[in-house]
matplotlib code that plots the C-alpha trace (Angstrom):
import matplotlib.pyplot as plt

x = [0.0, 1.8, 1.1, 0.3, 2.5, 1.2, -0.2, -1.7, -4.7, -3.2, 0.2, 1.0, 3.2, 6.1, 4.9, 2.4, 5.7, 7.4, 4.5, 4.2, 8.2, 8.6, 5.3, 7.0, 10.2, 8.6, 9.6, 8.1, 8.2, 10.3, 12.8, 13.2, 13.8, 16.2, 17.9, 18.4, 19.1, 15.8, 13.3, 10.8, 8.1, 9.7, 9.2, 6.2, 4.8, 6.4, 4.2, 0.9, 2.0, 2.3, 6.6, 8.3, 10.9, 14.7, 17.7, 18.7, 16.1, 15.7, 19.6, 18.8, 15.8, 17.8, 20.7, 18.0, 15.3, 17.4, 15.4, 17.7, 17.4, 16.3, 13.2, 12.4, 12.8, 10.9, 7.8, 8.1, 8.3, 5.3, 3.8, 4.4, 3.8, 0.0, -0.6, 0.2, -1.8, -4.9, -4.7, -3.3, -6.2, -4.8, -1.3, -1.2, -2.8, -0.5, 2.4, 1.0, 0.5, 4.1, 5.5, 3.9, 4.8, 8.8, 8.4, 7.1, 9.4, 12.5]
y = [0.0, 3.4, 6.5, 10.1, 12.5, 14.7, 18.0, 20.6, 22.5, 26.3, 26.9, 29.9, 33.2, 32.6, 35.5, 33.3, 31.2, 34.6, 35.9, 32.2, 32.2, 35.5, 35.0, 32.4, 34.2, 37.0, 39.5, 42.4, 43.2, 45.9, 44.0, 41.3, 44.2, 45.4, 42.2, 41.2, 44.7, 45.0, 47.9, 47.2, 48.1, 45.6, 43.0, 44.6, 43.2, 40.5, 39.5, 40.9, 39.0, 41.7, 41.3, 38.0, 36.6, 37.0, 35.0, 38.0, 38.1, 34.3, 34.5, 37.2, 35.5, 32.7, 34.3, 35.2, 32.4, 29.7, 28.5, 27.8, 30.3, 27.1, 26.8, 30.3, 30.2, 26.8, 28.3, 31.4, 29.4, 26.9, 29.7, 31.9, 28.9, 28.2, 31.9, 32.0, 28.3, 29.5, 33.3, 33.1, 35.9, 38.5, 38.2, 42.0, 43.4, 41.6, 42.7, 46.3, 46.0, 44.4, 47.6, 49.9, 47.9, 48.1, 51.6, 52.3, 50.0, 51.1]
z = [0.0, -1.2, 1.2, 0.1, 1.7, 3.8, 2.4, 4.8, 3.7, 4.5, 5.9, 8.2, 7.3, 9.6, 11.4, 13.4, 14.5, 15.5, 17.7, 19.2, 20.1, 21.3, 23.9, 24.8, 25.4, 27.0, 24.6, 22.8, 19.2, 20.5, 22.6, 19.9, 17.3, 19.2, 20.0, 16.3, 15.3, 12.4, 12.4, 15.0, 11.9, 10.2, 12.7, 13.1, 9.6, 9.5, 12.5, 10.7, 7.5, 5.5, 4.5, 3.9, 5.8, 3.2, 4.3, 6.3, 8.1, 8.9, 9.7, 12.3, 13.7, 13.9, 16.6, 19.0, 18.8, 18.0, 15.6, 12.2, 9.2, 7.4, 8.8, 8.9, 5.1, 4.5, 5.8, 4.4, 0.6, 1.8, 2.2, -0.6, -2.5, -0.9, -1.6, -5.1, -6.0, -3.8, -5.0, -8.6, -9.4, -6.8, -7.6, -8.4, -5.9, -3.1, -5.2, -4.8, -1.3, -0.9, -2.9, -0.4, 2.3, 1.7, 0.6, 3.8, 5.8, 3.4]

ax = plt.figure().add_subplot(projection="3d")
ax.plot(x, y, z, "-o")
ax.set_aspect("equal")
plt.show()
């Protein structure tokens, strides 16, 4: 009998793992922004899902969580990956909104 592998039916921005770890680190967006040395706005919307985690990013997140860059990127591309099959259609308006987002942030 061959098994299927196991595909979820939505994956998480790594955002939600962010807030999760730094609850349960006791830290604020602030404190954590500080610690890794990133904009607190940027942390900020990473947790709100609005920016994507880069390598730099996960490599930063990684020194103070101790969770590897690796996994930081892996979710980030399941996700980008379950956004773009579920939401093909809206491709250009969460490009749009990514543009303002790093204009803001940048």
């Amino acid at each position: 009998m061959e098994t299927k592998p196991y595909i979820p039916i939505v994956y998480f921005h790594p955002g939600d793992t962010l807030k999760e770890k730094l609850e349960e680190m006791h830290l604020s967006t602030e404190q954590f922004a500080e610690q890794t040395e990133l904009p607190s706005s940027l942390v900020d919307a990473i947790i709100a899902g609005t920016y994507s985690v880069s390598a730099d990013i996960a490599l930063a997140f990684e020194q103070t969580t101790k969770i590897p860059a690796a996994y930081w990127l892996k979710v980030q591309h399941a996700y980008d990956n379950y956004m773009l099959s579920s939401n093909a259609s809206d491709y250009k308006a969460r490009l749009q909104k990514l543009r303002r987002v790093a204009a803001v942030l940048l």
